[in-house]
N, C-alpha and C positions, 0 to 999 in steps of 0.2 A: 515645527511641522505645520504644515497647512489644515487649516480646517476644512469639511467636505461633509457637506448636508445632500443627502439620497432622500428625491421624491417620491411619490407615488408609487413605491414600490410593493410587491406582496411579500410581506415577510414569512419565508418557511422554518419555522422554529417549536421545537419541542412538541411536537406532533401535530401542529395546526400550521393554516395559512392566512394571513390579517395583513390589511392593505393598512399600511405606516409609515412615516418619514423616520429616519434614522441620522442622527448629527453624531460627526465623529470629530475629535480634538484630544491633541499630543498622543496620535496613534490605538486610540479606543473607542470604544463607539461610550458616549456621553451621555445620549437622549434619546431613547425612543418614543414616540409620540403617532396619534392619528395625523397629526397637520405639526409641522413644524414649518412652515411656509414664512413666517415672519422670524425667524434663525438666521443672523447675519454668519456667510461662508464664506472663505476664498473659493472655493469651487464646488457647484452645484450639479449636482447627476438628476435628471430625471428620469426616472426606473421606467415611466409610461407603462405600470402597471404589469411589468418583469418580475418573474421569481429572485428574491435574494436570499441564499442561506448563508449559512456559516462556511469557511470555506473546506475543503476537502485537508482531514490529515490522515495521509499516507503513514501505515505503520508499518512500511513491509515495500523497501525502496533499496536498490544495489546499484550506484551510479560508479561504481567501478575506477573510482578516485580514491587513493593514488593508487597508483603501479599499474593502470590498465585503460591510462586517459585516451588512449587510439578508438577504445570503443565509445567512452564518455565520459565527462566529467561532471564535477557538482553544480558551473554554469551553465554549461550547454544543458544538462536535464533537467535543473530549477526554472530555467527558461521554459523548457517544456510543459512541467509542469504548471505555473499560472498560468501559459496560455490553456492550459484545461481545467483551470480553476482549482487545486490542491494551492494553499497555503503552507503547507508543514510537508518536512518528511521525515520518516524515520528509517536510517539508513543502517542495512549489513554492514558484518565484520569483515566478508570473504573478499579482502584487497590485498594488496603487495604493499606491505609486509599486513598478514594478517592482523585483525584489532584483537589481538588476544591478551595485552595486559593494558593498564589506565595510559600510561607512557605514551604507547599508539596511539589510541582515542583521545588524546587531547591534540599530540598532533594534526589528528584529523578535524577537532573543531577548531582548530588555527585557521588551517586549509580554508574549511567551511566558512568562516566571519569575511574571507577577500571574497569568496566568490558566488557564495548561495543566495538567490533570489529570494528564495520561499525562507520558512521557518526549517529550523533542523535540530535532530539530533539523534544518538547514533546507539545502535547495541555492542556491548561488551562480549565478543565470543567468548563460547566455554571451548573448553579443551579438555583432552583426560587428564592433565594435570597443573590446572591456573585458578583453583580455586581459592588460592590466599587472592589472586585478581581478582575475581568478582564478587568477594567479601571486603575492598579494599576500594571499590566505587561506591561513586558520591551519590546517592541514591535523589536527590534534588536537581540533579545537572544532568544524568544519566537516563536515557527512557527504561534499559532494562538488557535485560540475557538473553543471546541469542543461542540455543542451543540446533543442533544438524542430530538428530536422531536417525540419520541413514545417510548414504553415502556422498561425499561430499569433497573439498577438495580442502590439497594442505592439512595443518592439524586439526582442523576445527569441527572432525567427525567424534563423537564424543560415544565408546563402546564398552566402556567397560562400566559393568550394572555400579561397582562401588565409587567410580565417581557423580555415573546417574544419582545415586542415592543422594549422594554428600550434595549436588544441586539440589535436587527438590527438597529435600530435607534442611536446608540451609538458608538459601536465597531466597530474599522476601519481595524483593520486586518481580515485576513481570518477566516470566520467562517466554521468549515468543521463538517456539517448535516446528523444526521440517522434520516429518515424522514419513519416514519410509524405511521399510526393512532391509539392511543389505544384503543378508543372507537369500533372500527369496528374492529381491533383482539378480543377483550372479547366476544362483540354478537358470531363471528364466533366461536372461540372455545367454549364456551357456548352449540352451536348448535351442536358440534363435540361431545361432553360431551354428547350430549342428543342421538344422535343416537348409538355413540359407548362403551360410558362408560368411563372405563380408559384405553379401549383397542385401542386408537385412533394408526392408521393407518399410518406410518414417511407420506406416498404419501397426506396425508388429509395436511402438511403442507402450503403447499402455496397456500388454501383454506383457511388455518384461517391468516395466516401472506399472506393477500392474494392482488391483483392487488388494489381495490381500497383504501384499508388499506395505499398504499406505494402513489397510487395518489394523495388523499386527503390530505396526509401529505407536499406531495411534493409542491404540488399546493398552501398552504398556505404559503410554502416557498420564493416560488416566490414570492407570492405575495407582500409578506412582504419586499422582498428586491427591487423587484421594486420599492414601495413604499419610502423606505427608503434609493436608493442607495447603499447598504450594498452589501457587497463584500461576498459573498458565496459560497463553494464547494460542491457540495448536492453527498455525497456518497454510493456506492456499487446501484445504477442504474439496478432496474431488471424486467421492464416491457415495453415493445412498446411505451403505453399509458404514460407513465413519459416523454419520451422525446417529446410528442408532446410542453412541456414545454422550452425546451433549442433550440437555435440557435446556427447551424454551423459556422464554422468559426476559425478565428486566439486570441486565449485567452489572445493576447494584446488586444484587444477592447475589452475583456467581463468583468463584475462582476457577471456573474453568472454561473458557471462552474461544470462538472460533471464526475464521475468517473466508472469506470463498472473496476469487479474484474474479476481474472480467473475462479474462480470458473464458476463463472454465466456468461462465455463466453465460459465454455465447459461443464458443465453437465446440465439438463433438467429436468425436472419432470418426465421423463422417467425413470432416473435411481435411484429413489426413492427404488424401487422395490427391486434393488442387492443392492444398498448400504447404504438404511436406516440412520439409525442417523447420520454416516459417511460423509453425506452432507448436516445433518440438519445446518441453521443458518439462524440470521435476518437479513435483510428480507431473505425472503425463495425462492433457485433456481425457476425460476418458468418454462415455458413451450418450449417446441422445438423452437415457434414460436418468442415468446420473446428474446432467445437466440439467431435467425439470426439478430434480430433487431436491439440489443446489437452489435453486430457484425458489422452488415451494420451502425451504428451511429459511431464505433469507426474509421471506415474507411471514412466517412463525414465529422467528423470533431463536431459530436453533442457532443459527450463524448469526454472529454479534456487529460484524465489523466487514466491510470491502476494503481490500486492500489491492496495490497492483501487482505485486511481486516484480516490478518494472526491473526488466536486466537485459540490458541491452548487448548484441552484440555487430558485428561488421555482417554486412551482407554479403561481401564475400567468403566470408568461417559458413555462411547458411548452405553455401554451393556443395558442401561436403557431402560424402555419400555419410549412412547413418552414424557410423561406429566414432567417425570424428567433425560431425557437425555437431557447435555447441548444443547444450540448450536454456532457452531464455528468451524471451521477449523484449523488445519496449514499448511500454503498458500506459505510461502514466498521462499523458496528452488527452486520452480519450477514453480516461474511468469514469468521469463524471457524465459524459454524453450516453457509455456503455448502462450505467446505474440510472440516468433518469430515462432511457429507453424500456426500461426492463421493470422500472418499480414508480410506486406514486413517488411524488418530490418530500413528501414528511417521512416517508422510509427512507429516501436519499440522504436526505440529513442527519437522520439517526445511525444510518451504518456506516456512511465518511467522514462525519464530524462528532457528534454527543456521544459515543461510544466509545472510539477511539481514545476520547478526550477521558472518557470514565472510566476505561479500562486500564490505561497510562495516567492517570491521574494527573493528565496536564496541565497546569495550570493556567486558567484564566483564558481559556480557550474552547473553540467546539462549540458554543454556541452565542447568539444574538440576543446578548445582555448588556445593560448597561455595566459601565466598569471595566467589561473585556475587551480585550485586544481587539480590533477591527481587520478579522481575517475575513471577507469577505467575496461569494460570488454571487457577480450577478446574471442569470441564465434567460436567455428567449429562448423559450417551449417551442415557440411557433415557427421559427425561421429554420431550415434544416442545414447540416453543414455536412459537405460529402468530404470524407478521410483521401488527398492524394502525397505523395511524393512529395510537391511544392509546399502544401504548409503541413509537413512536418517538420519539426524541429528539434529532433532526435540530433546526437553529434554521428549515430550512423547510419541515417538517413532514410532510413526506412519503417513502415510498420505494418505489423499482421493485418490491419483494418482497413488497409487503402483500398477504396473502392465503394467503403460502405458509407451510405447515408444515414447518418441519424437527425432525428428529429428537433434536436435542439441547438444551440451554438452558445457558445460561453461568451458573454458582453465584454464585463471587466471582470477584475481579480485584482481586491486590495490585499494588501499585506503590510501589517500592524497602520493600517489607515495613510500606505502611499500605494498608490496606482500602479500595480508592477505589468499590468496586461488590460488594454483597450482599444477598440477598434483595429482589431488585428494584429495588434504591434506589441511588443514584449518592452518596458522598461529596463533596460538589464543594467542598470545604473542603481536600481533599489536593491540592498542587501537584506535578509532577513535577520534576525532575531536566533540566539540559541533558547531553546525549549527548558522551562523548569517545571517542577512536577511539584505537586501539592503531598507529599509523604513525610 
């Protein structure tokens, strides 16, 4: 592997920012230093005084491979991904044939080793009844359990309290939760049914997939891993009222940690209106107010981690009127742009990479240490990049964001110390790495 010495750059790491050169060799970063200037390299980046962090790991990734590559696959969206500087992903069960025993999921990291850019690895669904399967994975190869606490598709909706129990009560890696009530989505849609018809309204959404739908669900989560000590990640956080559940702080001392996506830190139930099904998904954006809260949690310290919930689907499923327009985004191109918009760059690092990293117990990853992996992005603050049609790189072509400007553009994006995205262009010849966890 090529060596690759990074000038001048600022490094954003562990809550400060320090202007250093960084030499990476046999895919790790080797040397950090103020001046490594006299470090013979095959190839030399000068930063010219660029932000460099760690690079983004995505814990909360659905690329809908196999059994649904029409909408995308693990190439077309690792593609994606470096060019928005995520190195890693960690990817759902909810595919054809669902990941519901190890059998599956390793097929699926066969898949992954032809064709994943970034780094990978994948969650073991629960079921109401595959619990000898996620007592039966490899807790060092595996990132962790995906459980569906509301409603969801295929088996992988998990309702009955005595399998609940036997997961939290059992399983010692991370459990990462879609927590929404079904019972209180049916009444509401039901009711939506009754005044509208089938002409239900995209803005009636986070009415029926609505606040106490995602409380109640969340609340029983808690509770259950209070209970039981149970190490859990409770994902995509979209209402005030849910974090009155989680404590602030450093996610070395927690087992109960939580996530908020970009979506649902920049759009609102306001913009239902212009963009319809476009920003339909579960749980459903919810309100202005929500969204500051989201916001003001992530800078507290309540929410631990940004993830995308990246799930892509065809633009034309979006045409649908509500009842069968999917729902689901794709997210991951433009979390990084989304998150250094919205928060300083040592927060940025902390909630897509060192977090991430500490919550999944990653190994050797997540942040800019000598020794570790050279997952790497390098971002200009200064230059804006407007979201269109043409450079996205979805396999379905489209995203919730086109139109918007943010203020910063993503340079390059190494992965394990090769160049998978530079100067606009994606290397799709680099493969990534499968993910091991330090447990």
């Amino acid at each position: 592997m090529q060596t690759i010495l990074i000038t001048n750059a600022n490094l954003v790491n562990e809550g400060s920012t320090t202007a250093s050169d960084l030499f990476i060799k046999n895919g790790r970063i080797e040397k950090i230093a103020p001046s490594l200037t006299n470090q013979a390299a095959d190839t030399v980046i000068d930063a010219k005084g660029k932000a460099l962090l760690p690079g983004m790991i995505d814990c909360h990734v659905h690329c809908r491979d196999p059994g649904l590559e029409q909408k995308a696959d693990l190439h077309s969206e690792t593609r994606a991904a470096v060019a928005g500087g995520v190195t890693s992903i960690m990817e759902m069960p909810n595919t054809k044939p669902a990941a519901i025993t190890n059998a599956i999921l390793e097929d699926k990291f066969a898949l992954a080793a032809t064709r994943c850019v970034a780094n990978y690895s994948f969650h073991l669904g629960a079921s109401n009844n595959n619990i000898d399967e996620l007592l039966a994975m490899d807790p060092k190869t595996v990132c962790g359990v995906k459980l569906f606490m509301g409603a969801s598709t295929g088996g992988l909706l998990v309702d009955r309290m005595e399998q609940l129990e036997n997961i939290f009560g059992r399983i010692e890696v991370p459990i990462s939760l879609h927590c929404e009530d079904t019972n209180t989505i049916r009444e509401n849609e039901k009711a939506a049914r009754e005044k509208y018809g089938e002409d239900i309204p995209f803005s009636e959404h986070p009415n029926i997939r609505s606040e106490e739908a995602c409380y109640r669900s969340t609340a029983l989560a808690v509770e259950l891993a209070t209970r039981y000590n149970s190490r859990i990640h409770v994902l995509h956080l979209t209402t005030a009222k849910e974090l009155e559940l989680f404590q602030a702080g450093s996610v070395e001392g927690k087992k109960i940690t939580a996530e908020a996506c970009p979506h649902m830190l920049w759009f609102s139930s306001d913009d239902y209106a212009e963009k319809g099904a476009l920003i339909k998904c579960n749980p459903s954006i919810k309100t202005p107010a929500d969204r500051a809260a989201l916001r003001d949690a992530v800078k507290s310290g309540l929410i631990d981690t940004i993830g995308t919930d990246h799930a892509p689907h065809l633009f034309e499923e979006k045409q649908n009127p509500y009842g069968s327009a999917p729902s689901g985004l794709p997210l991951i191109q433009s979390a990084m742009a989304t998150a250094i918009e919205l928060f300083p760059l040592e927060t940025v690092a902390e909630k897509t990479a060192h977090n991430p990293a500490r919550i999944f117990q990653v190994e050797k990853r997540g942040f800019l240490r000598e020794g570790y992996w050279a997952d790497l992005t390098l971002v200009d603050t200064e230059t804006p990049t407007t979201v269109t049609k043409e450079n996205t790189l979805y396999k379905c072509g489209w995203s919730p964001f086109e139109g918007v400007t943010f203020k910063s553009s993503i340079i390059a994006t190494l992965v394990n110390g090769q160049i998978a995205y530079a100067d606009g262009q994606v290397n799709g010849a680099v493969r990534g790495q499968r993910l091991l966890f330090d447990r």
